[in-house]
C-alpha positions as CSV (number, residue, x, y, z in Angstrom):
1,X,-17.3,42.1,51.3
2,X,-13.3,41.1,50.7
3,X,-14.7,38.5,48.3
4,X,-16.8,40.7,46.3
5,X,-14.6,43.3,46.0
6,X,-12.3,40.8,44.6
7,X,-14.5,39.4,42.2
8,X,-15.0,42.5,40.6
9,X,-11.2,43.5,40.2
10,X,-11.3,39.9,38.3
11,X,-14.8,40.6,36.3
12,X,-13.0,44.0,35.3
13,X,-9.8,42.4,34.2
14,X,-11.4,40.1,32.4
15,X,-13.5,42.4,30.4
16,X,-10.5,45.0,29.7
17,X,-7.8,42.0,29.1
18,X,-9.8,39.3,27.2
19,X,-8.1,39.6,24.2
20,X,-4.9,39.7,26.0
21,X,-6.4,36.3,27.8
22,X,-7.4,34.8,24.2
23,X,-3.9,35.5,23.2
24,X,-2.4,33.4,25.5
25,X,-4.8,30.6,25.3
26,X,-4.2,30.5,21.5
27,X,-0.5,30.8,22.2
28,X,-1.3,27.4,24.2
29,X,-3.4,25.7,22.3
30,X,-1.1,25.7,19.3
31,X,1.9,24.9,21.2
32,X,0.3,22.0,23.0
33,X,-1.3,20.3,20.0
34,X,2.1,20.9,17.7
35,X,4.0,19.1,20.9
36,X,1.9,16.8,22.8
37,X,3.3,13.7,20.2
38,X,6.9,14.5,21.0
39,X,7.0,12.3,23.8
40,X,6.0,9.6,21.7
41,X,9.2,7.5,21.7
42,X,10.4,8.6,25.3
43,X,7.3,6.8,26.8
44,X,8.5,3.9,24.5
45,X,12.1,3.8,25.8
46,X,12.9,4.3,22.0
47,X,16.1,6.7,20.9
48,X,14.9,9.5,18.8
49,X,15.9,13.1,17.0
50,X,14.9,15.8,19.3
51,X,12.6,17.8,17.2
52,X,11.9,21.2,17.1
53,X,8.2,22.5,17.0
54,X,6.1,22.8,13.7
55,X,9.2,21.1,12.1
56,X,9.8,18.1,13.9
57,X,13.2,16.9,12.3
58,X,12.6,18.0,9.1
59,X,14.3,21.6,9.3
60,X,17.1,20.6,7.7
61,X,15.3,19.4,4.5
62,X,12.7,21.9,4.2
63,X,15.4,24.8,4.0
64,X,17.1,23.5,1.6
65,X,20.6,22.5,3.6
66,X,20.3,18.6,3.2
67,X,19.2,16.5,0.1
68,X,16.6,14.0,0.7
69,X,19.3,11.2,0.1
70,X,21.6,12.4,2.4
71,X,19.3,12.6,5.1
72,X,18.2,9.1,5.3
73,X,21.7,7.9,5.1
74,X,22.4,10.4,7.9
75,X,19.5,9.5,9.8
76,X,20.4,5.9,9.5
77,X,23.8,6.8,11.1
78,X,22.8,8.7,13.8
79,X,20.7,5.6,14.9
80,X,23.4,2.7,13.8
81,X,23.6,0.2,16.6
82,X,19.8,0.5,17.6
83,X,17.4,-1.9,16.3
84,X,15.1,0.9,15.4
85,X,14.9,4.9,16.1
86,X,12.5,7.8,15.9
87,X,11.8,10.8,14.2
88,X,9.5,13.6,13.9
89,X,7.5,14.9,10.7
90,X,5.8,17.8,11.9
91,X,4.1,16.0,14.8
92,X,4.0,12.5,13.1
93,X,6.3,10.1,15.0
94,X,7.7,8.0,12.5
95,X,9.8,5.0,13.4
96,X,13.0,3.7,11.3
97,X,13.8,0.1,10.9
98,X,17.4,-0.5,11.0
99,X,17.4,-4.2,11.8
100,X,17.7,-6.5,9.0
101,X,15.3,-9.3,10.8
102,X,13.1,-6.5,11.1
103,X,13.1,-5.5,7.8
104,X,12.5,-8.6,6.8
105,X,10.0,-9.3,9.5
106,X,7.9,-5.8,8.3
107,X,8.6,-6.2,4.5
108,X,8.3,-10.0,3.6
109,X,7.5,-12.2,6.7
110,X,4.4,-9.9,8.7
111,X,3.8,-7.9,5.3
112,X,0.0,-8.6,5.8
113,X,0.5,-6.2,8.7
114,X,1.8,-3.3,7.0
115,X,0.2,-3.8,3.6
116,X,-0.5,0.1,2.8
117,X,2.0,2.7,1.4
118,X,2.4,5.6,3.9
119,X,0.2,8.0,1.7
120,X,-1.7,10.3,2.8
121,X,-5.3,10.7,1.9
122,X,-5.6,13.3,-1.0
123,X,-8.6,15.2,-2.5
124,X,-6.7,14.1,-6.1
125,X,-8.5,13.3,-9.2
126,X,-9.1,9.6,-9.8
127,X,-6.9,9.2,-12.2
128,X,-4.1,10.0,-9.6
129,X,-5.3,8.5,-6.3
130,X,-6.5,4.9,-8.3
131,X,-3.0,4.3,-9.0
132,X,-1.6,1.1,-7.2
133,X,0.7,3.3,-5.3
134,X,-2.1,4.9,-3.8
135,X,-4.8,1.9,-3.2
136,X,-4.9,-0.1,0.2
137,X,-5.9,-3.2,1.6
138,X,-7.8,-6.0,-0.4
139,X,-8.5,-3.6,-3.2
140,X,-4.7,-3.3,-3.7
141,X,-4.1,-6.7,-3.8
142,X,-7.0,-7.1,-6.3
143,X,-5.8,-4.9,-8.7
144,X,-2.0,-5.5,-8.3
145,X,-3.2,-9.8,-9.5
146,X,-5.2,-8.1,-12.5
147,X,-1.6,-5.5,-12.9
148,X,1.0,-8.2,-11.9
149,X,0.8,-10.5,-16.3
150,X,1.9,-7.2,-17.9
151,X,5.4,-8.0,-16.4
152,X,5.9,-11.6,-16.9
153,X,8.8,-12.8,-18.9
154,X,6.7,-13.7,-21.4
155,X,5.2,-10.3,-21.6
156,X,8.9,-8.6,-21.4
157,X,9.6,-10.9,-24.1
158,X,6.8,-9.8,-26.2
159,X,7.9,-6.4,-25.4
160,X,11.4,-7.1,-26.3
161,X,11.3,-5.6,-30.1
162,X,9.8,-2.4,-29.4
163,X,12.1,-1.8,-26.7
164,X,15.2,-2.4,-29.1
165,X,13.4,-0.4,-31.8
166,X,13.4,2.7,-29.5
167,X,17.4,2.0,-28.3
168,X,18.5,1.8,-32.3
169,X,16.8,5.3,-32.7
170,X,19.1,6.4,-29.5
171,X,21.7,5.5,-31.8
172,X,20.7,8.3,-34.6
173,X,19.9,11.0,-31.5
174,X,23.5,10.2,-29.6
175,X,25.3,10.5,-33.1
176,X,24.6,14.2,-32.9
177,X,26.8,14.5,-30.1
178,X,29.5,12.8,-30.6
179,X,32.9,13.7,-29.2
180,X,31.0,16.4,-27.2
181,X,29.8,17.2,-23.8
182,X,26.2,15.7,-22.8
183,X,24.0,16.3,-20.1
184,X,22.8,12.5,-20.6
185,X,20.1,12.3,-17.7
186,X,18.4,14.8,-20.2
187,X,19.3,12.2,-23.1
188,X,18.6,9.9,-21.4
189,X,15.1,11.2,-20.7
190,X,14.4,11.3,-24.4
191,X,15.1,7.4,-24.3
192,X,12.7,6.3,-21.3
193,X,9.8,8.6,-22.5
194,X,10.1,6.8,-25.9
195,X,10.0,3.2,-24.4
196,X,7.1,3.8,-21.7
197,X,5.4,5.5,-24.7
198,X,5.3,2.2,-26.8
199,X,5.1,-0.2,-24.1
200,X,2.4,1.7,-21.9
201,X,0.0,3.5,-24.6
202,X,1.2,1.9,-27.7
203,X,2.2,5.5,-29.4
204,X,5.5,7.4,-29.9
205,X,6.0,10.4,-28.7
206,X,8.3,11.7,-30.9
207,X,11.1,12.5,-28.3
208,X,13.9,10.5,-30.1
209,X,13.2,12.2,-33.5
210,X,12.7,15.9,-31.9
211,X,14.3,17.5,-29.0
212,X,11.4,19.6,-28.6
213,X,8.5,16.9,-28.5
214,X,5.5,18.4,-26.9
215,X,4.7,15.2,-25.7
216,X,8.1,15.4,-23.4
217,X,7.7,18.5,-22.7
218,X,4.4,17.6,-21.1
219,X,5.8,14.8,-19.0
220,X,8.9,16.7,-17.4
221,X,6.1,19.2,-16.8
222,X,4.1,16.5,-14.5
223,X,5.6,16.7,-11.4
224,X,6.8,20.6,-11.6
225,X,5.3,22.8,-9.0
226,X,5.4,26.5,-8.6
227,X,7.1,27.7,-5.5
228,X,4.2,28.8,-4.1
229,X,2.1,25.7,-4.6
230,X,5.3,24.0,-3.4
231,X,5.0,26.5,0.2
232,X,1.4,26.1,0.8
233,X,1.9,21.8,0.3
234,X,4.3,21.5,2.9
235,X,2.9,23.9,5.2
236,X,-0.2,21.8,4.8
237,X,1.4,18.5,5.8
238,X,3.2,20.1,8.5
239,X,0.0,21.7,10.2
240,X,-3.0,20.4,9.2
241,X,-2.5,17.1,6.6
242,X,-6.0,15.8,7.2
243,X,-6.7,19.2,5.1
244,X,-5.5,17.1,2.2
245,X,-8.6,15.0,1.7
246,X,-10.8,18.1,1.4
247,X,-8.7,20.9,-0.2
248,X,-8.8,20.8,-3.9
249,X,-4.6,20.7,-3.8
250,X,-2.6,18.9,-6.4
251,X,0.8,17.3,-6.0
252,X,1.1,17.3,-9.7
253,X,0.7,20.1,-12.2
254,X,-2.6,20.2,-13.1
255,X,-2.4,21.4,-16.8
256,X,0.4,18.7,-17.3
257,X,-2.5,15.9,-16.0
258,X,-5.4,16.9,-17.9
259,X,-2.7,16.9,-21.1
260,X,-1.7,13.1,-20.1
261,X,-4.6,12.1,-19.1
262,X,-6.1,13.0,-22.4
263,X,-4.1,11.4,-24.4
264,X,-4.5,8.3,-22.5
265,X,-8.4,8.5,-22.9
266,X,-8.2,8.6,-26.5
267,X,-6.1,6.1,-27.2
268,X,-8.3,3.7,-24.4
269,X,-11.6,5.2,-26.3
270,X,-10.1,4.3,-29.5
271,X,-8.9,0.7,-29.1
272,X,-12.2,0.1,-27.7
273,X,-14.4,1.2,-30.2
274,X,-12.5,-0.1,-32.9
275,X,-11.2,-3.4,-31.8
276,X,-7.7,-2.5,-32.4
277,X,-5.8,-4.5,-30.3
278,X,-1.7,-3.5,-29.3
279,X,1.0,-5.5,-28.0
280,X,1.4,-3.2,-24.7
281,X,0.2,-2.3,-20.9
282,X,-2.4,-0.5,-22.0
283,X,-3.8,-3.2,-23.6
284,X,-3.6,-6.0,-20.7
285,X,-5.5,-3.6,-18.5
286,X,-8.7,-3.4,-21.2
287,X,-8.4,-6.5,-21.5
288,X,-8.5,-7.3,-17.8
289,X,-11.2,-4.4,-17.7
290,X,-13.1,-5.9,-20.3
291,X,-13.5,-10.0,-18.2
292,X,-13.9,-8.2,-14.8
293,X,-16.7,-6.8,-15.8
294,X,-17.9,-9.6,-17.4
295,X,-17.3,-11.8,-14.5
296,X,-19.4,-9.2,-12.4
297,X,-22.5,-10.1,-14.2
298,X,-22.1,-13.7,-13.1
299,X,-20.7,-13.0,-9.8
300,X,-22.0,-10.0,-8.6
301,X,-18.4,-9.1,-7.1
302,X,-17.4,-5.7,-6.9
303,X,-15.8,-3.8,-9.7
304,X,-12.1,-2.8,-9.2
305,X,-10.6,-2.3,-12.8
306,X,-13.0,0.8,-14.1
307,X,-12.1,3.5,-16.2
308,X,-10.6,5.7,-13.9
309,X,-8.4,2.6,-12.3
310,X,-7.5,1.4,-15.7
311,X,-6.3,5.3,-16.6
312,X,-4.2,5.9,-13.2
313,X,-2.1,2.4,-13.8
314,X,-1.2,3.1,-17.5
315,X,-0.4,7.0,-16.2
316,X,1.7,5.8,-12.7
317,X,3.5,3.3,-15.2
318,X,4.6,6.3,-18.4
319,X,5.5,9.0,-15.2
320,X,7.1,6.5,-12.9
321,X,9.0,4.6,-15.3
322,X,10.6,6.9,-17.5
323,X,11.8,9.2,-14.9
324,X,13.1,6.4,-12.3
325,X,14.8,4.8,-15.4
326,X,16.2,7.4,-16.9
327,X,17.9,8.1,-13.7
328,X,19.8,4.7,-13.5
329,X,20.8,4.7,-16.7
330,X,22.2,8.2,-15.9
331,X,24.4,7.3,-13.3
332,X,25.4,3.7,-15.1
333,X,26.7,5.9,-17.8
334,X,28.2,8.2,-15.4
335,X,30.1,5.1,-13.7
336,X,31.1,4.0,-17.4
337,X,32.8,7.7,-17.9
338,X,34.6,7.8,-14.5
339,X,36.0,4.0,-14.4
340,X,37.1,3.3,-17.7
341,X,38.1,-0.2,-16.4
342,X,34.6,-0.8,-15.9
343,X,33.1,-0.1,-18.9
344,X,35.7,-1.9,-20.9
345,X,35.1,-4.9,-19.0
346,X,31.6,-4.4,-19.5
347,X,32.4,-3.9,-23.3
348,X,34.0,-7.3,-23.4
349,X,31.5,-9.3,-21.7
350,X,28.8,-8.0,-23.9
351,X,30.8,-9.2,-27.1
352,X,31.5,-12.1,-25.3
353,X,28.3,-13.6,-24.8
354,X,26.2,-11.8,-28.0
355,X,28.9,-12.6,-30.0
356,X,28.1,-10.0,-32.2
357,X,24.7,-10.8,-32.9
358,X,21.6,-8.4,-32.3
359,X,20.4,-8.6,-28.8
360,X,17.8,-11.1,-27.7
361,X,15.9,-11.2,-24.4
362,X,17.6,-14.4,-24.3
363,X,21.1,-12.8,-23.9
364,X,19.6,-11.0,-21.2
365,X,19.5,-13.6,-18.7
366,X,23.4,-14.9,-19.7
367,X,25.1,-11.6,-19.3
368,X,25.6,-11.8,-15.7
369,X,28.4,-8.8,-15.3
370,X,25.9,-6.6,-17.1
371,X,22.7,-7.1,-14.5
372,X,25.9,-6.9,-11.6
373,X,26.4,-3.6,-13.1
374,X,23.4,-2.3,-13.0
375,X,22.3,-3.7,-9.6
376,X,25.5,-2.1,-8.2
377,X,24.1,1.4,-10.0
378,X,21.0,0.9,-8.2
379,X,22.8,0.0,-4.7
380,X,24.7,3.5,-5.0
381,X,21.7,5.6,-6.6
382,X,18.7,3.7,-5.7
383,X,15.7,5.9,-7.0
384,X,13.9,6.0,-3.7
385,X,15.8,6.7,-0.7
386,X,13.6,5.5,1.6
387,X,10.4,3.0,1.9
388,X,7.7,3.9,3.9
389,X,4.7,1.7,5.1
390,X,1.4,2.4,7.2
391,X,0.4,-0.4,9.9
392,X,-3.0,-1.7,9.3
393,X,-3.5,-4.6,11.9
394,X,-1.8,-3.8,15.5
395,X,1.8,-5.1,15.9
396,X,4.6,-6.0,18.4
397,X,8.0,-5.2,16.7
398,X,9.8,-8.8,17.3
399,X,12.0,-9.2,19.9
400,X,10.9,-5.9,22.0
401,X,8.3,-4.5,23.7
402,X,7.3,-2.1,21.5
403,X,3.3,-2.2,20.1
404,X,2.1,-0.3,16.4
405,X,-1.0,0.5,16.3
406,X,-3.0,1.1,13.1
407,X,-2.0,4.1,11.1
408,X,1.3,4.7,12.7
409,X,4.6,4.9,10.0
410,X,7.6,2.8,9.3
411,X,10.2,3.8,7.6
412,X,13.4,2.1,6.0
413,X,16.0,4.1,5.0
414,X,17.2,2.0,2.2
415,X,20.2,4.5,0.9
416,X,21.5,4.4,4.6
417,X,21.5,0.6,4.4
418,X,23.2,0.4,0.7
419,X,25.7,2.7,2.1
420,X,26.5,0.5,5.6
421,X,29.8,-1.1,5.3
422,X,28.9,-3.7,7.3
423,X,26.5,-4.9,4.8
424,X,28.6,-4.0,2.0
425,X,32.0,-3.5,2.7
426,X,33.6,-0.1,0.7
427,X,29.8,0.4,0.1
428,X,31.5,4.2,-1.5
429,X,33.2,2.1,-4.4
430,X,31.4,0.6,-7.2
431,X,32.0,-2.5,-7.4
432,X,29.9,-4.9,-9.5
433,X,31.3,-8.1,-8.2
434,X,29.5,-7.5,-5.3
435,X,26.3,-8.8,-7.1
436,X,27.8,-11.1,-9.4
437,X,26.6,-15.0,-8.8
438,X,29.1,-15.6,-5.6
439,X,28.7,-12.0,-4.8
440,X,25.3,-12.1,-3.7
441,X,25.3,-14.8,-1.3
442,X,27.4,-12.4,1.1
443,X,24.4,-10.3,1.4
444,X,20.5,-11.2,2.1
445,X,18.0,-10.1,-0.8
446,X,16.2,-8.2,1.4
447,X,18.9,-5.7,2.2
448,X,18.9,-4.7,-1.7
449,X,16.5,-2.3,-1.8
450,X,16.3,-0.1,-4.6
451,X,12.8,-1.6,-5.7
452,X,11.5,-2.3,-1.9
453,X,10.6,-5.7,-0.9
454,X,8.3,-8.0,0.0
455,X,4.4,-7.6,-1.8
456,X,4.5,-4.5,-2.2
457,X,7.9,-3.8,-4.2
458,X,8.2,-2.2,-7.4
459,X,5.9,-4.2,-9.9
460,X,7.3,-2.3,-12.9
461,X,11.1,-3.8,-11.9
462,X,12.1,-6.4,-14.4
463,X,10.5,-4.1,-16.9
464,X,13.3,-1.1,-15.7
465,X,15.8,-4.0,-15.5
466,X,15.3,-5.5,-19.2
467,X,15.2,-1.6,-20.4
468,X,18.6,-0.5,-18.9
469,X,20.2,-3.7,-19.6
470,X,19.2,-3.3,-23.6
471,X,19.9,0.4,-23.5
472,X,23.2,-0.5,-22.2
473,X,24.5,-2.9,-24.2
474,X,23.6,-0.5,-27.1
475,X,25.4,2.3,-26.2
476,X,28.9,0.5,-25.4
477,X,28.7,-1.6,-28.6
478,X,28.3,2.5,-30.0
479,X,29.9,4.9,-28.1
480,X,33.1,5.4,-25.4
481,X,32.0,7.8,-22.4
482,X,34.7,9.5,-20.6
483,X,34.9,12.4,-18.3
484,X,34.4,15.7,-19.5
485,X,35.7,19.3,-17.7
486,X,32.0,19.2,-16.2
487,X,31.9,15.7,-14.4
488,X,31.5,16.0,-11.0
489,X,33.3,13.0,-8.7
490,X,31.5,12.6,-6.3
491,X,27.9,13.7,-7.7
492,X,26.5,16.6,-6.1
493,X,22.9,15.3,-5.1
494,X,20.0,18.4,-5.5
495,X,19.1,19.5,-2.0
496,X,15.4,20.4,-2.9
497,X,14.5,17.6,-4.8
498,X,12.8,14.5,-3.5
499,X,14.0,12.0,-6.2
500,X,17.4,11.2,-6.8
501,X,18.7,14.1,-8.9
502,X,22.4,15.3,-9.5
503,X,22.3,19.0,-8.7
504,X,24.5,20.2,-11.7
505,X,23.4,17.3,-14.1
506,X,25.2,14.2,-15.0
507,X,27.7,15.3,-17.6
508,X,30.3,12.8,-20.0
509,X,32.2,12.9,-23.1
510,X,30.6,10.9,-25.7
511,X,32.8,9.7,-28.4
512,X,31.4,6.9,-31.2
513,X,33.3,4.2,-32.1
């Protein structure tokens, strides 16, 4: 009798309290599965952040306290003496490599091992998600081989003329600001956008005769989000990222990609139909294109280089490589303006070895304090603060006990390395010798990171290398850049942004001589 009388007190709570009941299991639920990967690392014996739940570690960044830069280079501190650390992305442990035999090891020696980007899966059009950053496995390797001839030196060298074309026009746009105050990043803009115009699509896009091209208007517009796009992205990789590959959610701004994207068409449609042939990227890719698919018919292999593939490279390589130059040539001017030494040393070594005479791609490989300068630029403001890899064959971290499996994320925070004075000593002076020809045997290769290592590095580098180092030697055989009232020493970097960005611009004196 006791037990039925019991049962119903229980069958009536449970009918008048259910929701109460559901409440609480919800309550659970969510807090379980939004926790049960933080003891990732402890079960590993491996030190990580303590992270807080929905956020993991990455409070910090998404309220806008801490600029992605300075929170690799803190994160790399806070584990400094450990051979790797963890942190938490939401729920998704992800382990930093600090040591450099690791880093080696993950980037160069076991690459085969961690041969994916850390991308996640996207519901983006194929003209975005075809791009090599995007592709994995065998069919990344197949089309970086077909990729890889646009940025030989004899392609560079081909390249060459339009390239110093586009910096003589820089000449005319600078003039109009001489002895004034220039937000050069934005100058500089015009410059990249010009170069990755001619040497992607073979067309100009006007940005170094108008200030108001449409055409740059529609690139800076590329990567802009609204706010509220902006909200709903991040809440999505926080909570629920395998949304991605379903939801019809851009990264990019959409009207800005249909824009590109059809210019790009027309231009492929056109050299295609007409035979017009063009000394640029563009170009390689049809032409790769065009004997893949004729291989195919012999072969029967499978196609990699279609329309869409062909389109994402020649976009990846106008929006990657104007905005990631522009940026070094930024802060190489900004260096210029602050150190005055510098840039007259710089100034003499040019002379020096051109001897007055117009550029060649020759001099290039003889002005060693110019590519010092520039690879100390790139060790100070290296475009991505971080490189991130996916394991894709199971993997015992040397020298520990510690097993990846497939899918898990590595990270290498390559702006804390830069900035380790143990690896370069003063690393918060600029200081070019450091790379110079006896300079660079005190460090290994593979702790210079600002285009990655190993296979899958930048491909578009020597191309970013040969533009700065042109652009460069233009503008001090043209102008002197000096401080202006709205220089800022030390750059304030932009807390919100994921590329390197200076948070009041990058502002100098320009005075022609």
């Amino acid at each position: 009798m006791d037990m039925g009388i019991g049962l119903n007190i229980l069958l009536r709570f449970l009918s008048e309290e259910w929701k109460l009941l559901l409440f609480f299991n919800i309550i659970f639920f969510v807090y379980f599965h939004y926790t049960k990967t933080f003891d990732y690392f402890e079960k590993r014996r491996i030190k990580f952040m303590k992270p807080t739940i929905f956020f993991g570690n990455l409070l910090v960044r998404l309220s806008g306290k801490k600029s992605f830069i300075m929170f690799q280079l803190d994160t790399y501190k806070y584990f400094k003496g450990e051979r790797f650390g963890g942190i938490f992305e939401g729920r998704r442990p992800v382990l930093y490599i600090l040591d450099p035999e690791l880093i080696k090891a993950i980037t160069i020696r076991d690459s085969d091992h961690f041969c994916d980007r850390a991308i996640l899966p996207t519901n983006e059009p194929k003209y975005i998600n075809r791009s090599i950053l995007h592709l994995r496995g065998a069919e990344w390797k197949v089309v970086r081989s077909l990729v890889r001839p646009a940025f030989s030196s004899a392609r560079l060298k081909n390249m060459f003329p339009l390239i110093q074309q586009c910096t003589s026009q820089l000449v005319g746009f600078l003039d109009k600001y001489n002895n004034s105050d220039v937000e050069i990043k934005d100058v500089m803009v015009h410059l990249t956008l010009e170069i990755t115009g001619v040497c992607a699509f073979g067309i100009s896009t006007d940005s170094l005769r108008d200030e108001n091209a449409e055409f740059k208007k529609v690139a800076m517009d590329f990567n802009k989000m609204s706010v509220p796009k902006r909200m709903l992205i991040f809440s999505i990789l926080l909570f629920a990222p395998i949304l991605l590959k379903y939801m019809n959610v851009s990264f990019f701004n959409y009207e800005a990609n249909k824009k590109l994207v059809s210019i790009l068409r027309k231009t492929r449609a056109e050299r295609v139909s007409t035979g017009t042939r063009r000394n640029d990227f563009l170009q390689l890719l049809i032409d790769a294109s065009v004997t893949e698919e004729e291989d195919i018919v012999n072969t029967k292999t499978e196609r990699h280089l279609d329309d869409d593939t062909v389109d994402a490279q020649a976009l990846i390589f106008l929006i990657a490589g104007f905005e990631t130059t522009s940026t070094l040539l930024s802060f190489a001017i900004y260096q210029m303006a602050i150190q005055p030494e510098i840039q007259n040393k710089l100034r003499d070594h040019i002379m020096e070895i051109t001897k007055g005479e117009e550029l060649s791609y020759d001099h290039l490989v003889q002005l060693d304090y110019l590519d010092a300068f520039v690879s100390e630029t790139l060790r100070m403001y290296p475009p991505v603060a971080r490189i991130d890899r996916k394991c894709t064959k199971p993997y015992t971290l040397p020298g520990s006990s510690v097993h990846l499996q497939v899918n898990d994320f590595v990270a290498i925070p390559a702006y804390g390395i830069h900035m380790d004075p143990e690896i370069y000593p003063e690393p918060e002076k600029f200081k070019p010798e450091r790379f110079t020809r006896e300079g660079k045997n005190e460090v290994p290769s593979h702790l210079f990171l600002a285009f990655g290592a190993g296979p899958r590095n930048c491909i578009g580098a020597r191309f970013a290398m040969v533009i700065a180092k042109a652009t460069i030697v233009t503008l001090v055989r043209n102008y002197k850049f000096s401080m202006c009232s709205k220089t800022e020493v030390p750059i304030t970097f932009h807390k919100k942004a994921f590329l390197l960005t200076a948070e009041n611009g990058v502002w100098v004196r320009v005075e022609k001589i």
